[in-house]
SELO-719095 format. One record per atom (N, C-alpha, C): atom name; residue number from 1; x, y, z. Coordinates in nm, 4 decimals. Example, Ala and Ser with C-alpha at 12.3 -4.5 7.8 and 13.67 -1.06 7.14 Angstrom:
REM SELO-719095
+------+------+----------+----------+----------+
! doro ! bati !        u !        v !        w !
+------+------+----------+----------+----------+
!    N !    1 !   1.3190 !  -0.5690 !   0.7800 !
!   CA !    1 !   1.2300 !  -0.4500 !   0.7800 !
!    C !    1 !   1.3200 !  -0.3300 !   0.7800 !
!    N !    2 !   1.2850 !  -0.2250 !   0.7080 !
!   CA !    2 !   1.3670 !  -0.1060 !   0.7140 !
!    C !    2 !   1.2900 !   0.0030 !   0.7870 !
+------+------+----------+----------+----------+
END
This chain:
REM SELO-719095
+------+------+----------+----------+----------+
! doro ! bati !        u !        v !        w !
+------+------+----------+----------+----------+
!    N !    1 !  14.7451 !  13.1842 !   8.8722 !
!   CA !    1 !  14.7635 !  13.1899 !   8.7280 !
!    C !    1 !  14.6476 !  13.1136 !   8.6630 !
!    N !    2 !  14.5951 !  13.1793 !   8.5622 !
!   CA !    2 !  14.4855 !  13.0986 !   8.5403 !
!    C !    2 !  14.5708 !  13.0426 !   8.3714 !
!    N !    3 !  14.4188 !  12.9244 !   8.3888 !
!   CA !    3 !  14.4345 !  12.8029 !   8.3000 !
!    C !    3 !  14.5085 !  12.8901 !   8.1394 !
!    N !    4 !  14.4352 !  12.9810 !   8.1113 !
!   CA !    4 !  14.4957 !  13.1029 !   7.9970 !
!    C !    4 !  14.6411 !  13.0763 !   8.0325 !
!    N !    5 !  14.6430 !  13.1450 !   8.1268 !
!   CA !    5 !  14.8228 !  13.1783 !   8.1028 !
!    C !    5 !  14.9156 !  13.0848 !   8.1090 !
!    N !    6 !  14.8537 !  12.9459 !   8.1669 !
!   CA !    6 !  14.9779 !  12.8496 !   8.1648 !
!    C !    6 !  14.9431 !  12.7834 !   8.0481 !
!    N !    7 !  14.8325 !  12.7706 !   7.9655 !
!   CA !    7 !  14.8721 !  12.7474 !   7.8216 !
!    C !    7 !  14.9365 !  12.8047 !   7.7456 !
!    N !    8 !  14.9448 !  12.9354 !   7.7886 !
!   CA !    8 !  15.0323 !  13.0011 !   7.7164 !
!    C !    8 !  15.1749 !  12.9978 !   7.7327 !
!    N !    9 !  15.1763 !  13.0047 !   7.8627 !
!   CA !    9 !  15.3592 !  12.9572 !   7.9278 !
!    C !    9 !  15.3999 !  12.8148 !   7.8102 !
!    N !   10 !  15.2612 !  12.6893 !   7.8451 !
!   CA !   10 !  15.3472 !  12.5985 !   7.8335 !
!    C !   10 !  15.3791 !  12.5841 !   7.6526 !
!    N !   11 !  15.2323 !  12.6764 !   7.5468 !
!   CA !   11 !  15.2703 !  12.6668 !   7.4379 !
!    C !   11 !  15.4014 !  12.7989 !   7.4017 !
!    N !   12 !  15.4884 !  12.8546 !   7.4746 !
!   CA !   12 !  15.6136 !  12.9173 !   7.4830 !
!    C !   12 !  15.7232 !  12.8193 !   7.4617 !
!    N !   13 !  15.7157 !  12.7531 !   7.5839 !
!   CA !   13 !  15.8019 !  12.6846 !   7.5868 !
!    C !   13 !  15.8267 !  12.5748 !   7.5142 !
!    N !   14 !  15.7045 !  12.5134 !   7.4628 !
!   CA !   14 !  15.6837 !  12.4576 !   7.3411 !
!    C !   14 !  15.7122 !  12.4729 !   7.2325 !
!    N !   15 !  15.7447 !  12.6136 !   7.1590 !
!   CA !   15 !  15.7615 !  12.6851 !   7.0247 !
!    C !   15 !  15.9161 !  12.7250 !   7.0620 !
!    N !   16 !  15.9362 !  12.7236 !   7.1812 !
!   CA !   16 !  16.1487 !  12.7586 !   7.2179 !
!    C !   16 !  16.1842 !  12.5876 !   7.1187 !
!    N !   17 !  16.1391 !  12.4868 !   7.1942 !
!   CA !   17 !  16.1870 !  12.3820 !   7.1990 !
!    C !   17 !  16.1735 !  12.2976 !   7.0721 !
!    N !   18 !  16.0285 !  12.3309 !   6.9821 !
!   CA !   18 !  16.0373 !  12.3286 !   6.8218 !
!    C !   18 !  16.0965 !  12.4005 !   6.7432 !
!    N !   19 !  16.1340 !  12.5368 !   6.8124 !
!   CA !   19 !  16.2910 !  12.6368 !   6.7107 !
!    C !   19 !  16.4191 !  12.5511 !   6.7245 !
!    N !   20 !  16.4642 !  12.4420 !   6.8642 !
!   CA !   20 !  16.5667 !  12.3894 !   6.9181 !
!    C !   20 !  16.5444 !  12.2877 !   6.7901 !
!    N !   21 !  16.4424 !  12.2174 !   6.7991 !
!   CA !   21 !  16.4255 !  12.0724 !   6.7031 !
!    C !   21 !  16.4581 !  12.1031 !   6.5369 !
!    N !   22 !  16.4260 !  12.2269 !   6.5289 !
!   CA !   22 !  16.4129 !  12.2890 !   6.3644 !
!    C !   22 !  16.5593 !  12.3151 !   6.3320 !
!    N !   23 !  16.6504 !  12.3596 !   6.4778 !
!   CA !   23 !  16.7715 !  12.3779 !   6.4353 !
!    C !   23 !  16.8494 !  12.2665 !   6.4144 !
!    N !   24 !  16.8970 !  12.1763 !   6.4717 !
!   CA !   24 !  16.9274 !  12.0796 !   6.4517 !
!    C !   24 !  16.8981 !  11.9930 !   6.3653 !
!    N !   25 !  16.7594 !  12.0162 !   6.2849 !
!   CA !   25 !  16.7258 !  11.9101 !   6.1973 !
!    C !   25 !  16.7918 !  11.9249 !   6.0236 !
!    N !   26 !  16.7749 !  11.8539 !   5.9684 !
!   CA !   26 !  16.8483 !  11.8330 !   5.8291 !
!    C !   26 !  16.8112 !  11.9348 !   5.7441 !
!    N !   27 !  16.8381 !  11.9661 !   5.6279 !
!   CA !   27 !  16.7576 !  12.0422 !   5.5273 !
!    C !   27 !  16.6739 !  11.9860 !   5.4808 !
!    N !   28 !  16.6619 !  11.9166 !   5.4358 !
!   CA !   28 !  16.5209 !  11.8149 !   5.4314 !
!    C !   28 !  16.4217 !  11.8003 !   5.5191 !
!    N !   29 !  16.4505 !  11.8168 !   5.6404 !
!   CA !   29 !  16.3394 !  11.8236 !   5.7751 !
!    C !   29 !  16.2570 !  11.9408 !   5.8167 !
!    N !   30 !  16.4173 !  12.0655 !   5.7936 !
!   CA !   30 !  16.3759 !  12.1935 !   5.7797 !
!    C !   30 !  16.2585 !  12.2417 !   5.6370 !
!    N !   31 !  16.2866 !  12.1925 !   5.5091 !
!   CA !   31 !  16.2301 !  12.2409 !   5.4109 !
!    C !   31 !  16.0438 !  12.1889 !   5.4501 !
!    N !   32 !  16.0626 !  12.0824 !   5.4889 !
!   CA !   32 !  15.9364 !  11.9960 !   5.5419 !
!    C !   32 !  15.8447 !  12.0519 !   5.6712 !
!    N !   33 !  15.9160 !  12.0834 !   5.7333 !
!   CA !   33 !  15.8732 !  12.1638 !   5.8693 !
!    C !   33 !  15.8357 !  12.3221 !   5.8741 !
!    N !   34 !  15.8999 !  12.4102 !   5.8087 !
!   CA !   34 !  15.9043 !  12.5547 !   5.7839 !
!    C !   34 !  15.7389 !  12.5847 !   5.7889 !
!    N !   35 !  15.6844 !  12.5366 !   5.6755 !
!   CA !   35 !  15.5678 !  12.6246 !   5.6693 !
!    C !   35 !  15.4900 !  12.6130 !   5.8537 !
!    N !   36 !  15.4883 !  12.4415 !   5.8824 !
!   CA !   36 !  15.4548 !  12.3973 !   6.0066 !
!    C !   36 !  15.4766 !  12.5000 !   6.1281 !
!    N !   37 !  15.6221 !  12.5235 !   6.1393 !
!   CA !   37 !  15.6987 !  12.6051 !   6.2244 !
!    C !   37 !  15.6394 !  12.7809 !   6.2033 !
!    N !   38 !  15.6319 !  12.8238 !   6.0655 !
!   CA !   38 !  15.5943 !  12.9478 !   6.0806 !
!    C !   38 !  15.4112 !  12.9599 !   6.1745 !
!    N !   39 !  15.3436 !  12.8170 !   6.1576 !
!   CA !   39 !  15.2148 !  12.8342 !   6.1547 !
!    C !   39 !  15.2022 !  12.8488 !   6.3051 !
!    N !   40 !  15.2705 !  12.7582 !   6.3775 !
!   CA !   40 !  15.2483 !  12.7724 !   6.5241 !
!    C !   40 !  15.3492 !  12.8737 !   6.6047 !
!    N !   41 !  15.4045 !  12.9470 !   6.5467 !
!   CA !   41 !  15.4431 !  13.0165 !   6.5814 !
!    C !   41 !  15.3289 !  13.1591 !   6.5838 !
!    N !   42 !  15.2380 !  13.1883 !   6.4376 !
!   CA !   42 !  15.1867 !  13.2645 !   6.4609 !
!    C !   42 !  15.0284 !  13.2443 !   6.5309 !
!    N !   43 !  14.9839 !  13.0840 !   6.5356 !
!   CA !   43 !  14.8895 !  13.0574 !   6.6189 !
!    C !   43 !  14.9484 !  13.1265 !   6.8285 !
!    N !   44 !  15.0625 !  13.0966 !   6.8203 !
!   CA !   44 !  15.0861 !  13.1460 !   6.9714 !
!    C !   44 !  15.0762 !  13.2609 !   6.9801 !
!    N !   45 !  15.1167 !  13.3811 !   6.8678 !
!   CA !   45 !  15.0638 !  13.5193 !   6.8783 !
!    C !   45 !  14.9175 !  13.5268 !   6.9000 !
!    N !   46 !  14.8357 !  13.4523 !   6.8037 !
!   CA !   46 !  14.6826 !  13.4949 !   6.8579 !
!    C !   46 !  14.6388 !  13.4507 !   6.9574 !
!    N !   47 !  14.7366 !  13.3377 !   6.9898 !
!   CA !   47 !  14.6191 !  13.2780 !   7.1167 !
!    C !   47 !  14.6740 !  13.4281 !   7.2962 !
!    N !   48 !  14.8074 !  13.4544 !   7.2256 !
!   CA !   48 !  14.7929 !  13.6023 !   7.3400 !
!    C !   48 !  14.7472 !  13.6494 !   7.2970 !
!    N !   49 !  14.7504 !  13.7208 !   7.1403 !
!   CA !   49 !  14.6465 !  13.8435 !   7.1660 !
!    C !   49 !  14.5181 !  13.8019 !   7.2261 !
!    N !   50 !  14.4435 !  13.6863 !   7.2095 !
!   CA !   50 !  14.3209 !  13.6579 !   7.2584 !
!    C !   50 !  14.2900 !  13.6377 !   7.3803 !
!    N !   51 !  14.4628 !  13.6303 !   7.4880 !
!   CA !   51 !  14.4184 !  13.6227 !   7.6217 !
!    C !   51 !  14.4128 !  13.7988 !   7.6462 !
!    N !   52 !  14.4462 !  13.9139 !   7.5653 !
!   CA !   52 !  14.4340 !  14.0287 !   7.6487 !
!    C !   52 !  14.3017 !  14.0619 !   7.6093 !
!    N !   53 !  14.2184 !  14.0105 !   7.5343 !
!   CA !   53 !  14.0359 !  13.9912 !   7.5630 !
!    C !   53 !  14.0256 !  13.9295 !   7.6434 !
!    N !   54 !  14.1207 !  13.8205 !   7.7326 !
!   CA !   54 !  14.0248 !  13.7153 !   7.8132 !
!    C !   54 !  13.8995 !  13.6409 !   7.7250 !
!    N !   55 !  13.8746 !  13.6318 !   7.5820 !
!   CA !   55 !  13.7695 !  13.5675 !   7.5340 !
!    C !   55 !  13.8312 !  13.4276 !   7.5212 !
!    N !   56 !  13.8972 !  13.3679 !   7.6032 !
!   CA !   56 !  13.8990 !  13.2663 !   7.6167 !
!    C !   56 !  13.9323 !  13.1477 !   7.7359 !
!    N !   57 !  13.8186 !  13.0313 !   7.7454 !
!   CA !   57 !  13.8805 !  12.9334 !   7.8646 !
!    C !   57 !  13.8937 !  12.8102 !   7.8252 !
!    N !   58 !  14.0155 !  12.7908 !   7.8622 !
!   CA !   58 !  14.1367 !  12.6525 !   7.8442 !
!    C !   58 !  14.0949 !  12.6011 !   7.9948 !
!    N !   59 !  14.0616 !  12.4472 !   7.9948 !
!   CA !   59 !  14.0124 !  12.3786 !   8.0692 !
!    C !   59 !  14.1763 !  12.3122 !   8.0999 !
!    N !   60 !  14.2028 !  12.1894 !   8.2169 !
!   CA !   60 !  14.2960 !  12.1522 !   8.2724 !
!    C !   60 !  14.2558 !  11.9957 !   8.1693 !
!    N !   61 !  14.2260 !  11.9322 !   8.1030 !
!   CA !   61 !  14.2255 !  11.8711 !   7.9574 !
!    C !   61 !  14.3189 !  11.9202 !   7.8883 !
!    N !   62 !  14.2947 !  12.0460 !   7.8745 !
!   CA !   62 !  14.3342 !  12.1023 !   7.7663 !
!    C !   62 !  14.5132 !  12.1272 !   7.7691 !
!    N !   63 !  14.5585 !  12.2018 !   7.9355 !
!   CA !   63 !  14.6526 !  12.2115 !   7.9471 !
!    C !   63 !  14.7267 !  12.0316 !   7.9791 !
!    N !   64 !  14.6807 !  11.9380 !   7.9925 !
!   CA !   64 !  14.7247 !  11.7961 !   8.0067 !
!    C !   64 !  14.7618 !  11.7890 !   7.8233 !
!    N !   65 !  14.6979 !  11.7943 !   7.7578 !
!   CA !   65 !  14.6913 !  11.7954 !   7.5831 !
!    C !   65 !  14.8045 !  11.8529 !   7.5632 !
!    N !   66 !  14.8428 !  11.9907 !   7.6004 !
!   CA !   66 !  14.9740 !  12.0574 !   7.5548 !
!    C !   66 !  15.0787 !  12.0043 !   7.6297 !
!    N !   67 !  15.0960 !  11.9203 !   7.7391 !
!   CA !   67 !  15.2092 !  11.8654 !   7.8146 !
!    C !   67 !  15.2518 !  11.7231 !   7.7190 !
!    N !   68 !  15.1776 !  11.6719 !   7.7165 !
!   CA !   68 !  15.1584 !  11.5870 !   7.6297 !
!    C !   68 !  15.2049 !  11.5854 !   7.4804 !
!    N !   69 !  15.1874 !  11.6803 !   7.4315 !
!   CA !   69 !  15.2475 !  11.7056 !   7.2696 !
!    C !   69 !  15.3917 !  11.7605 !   7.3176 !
!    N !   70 !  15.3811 !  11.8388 !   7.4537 !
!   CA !   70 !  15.5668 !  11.8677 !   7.4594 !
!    C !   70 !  15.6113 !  11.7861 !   7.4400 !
!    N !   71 !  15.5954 !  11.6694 !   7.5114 !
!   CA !   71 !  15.6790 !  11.5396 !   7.5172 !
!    C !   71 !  15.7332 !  11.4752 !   7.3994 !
!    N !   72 !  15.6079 !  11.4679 !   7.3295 !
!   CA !   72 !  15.6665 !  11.4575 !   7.1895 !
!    C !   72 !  15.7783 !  11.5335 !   7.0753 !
!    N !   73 !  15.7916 !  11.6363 !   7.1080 !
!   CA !   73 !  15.8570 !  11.7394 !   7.0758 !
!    C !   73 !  16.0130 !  11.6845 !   7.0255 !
!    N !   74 !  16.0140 !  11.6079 !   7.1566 !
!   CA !   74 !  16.2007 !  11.5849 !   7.1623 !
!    C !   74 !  16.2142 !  11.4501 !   7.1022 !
!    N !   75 !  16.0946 !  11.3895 !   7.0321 !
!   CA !   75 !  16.1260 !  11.2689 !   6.9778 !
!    C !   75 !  16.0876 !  11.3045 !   6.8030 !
!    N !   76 !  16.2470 !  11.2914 !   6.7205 !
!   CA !   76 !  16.2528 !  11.3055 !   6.6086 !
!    C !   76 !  16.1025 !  11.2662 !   6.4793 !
!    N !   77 !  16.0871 !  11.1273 !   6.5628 !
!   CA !   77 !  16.0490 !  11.1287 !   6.4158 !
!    C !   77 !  15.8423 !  11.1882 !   6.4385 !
!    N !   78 !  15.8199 !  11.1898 !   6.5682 !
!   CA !   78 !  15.7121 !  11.2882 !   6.6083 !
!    C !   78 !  15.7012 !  11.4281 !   6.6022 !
!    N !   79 !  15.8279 !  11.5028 !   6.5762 !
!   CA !   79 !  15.8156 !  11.6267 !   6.5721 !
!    C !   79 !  15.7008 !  11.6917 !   6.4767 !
!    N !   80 !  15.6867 !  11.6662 !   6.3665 !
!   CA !   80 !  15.5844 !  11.7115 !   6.2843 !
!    C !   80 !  15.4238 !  11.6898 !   6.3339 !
!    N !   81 !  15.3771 !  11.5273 !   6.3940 !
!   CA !   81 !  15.2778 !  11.5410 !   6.4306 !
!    C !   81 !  15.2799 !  11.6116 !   6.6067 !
!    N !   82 !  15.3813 !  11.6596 !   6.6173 !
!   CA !   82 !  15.3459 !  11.7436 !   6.7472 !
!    C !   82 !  15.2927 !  11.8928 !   6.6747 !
!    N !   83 !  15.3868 !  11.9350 !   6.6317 !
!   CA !   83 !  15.3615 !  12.0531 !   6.5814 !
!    C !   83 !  15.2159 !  12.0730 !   6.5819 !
!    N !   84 !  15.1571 !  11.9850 !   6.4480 !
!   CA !   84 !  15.0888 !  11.9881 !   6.3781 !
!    C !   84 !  14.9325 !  11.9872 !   6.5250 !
!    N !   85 !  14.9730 !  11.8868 !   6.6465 !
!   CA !   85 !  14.8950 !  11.8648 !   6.7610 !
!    C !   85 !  14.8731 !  12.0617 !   6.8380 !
!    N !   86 !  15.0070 !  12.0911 !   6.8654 !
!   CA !   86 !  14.9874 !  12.2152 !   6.8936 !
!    C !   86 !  14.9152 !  12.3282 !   6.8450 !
!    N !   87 !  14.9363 !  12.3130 !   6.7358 !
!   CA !   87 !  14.9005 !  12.4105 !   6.5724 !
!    C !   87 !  14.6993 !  12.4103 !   6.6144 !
!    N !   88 !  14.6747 !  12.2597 !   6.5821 !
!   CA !   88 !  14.5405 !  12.2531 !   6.6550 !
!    C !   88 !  14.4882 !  12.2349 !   6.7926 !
!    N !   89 !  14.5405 !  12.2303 !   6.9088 !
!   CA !   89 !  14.5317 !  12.2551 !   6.9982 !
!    C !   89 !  14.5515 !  12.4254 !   7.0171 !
!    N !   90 !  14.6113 !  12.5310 !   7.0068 !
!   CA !   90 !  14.6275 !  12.6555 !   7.0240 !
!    C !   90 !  14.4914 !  12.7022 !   6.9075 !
!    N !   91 !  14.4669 !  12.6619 !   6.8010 !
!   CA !   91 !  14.3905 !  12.7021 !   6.7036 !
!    C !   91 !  14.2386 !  12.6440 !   6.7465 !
!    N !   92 !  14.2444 !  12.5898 !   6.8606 !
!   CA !   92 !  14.0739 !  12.5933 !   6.8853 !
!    C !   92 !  14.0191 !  12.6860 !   7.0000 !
!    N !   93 !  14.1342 !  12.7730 !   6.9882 !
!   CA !   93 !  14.0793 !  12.8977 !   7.0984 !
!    C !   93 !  14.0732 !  13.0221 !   6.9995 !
!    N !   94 !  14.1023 !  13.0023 !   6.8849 !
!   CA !   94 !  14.1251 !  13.1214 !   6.8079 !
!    C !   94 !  14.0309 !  13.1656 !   6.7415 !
!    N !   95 !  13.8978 !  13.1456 !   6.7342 !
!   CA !   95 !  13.7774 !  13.2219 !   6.6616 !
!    C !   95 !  13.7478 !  13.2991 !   6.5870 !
+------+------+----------+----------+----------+
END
């Protein structure tokens, strides 16, 4: 599996687990988060469409970077600057 596809696995499983955080969170968290949530959601569409060019290589940095912002994920009051970590992490493959 190359470095492509397990960024992509792991920013999947990443965007399951920020829909999990979005549900649970307040209306206030949600109203705050939404635009956030729509953005990396559609950064993970391009970064596949951009793996069925293959015009792109994700170094093992890179996939350490996205393990790393998972983690953050499940801690409340980080959720936003994860997002926001993913959002630009997936968005520097997007050209």
């Amino acid at each position: 599996m190359s470095n492509l596809d397990k960024l992509i696995e792991q920013s999947q499983k990443a965007y399951v687990e920020i829909a999990a955080a979005y549900d649970e969170a307040d209306i206030n968290q949600k109203i705050a988060l939404s635009p956030k949530v729509q953005e990396a959601q559609s950064k993970l569409v391009a970064l596949q469409t951009a793996n069925l060019a293959q015009s792109v290589t994700v170094t093992d940095a890179d996939l350490a970077e996205m393990s790393k912002l998972r983690t953050k994920i499940n801690t409340a009051a980080e959720l936003q600057s994860a997002i926001e970590g993913i959002i630009g992490l997936v968005g520097k493959f997007l050209l």
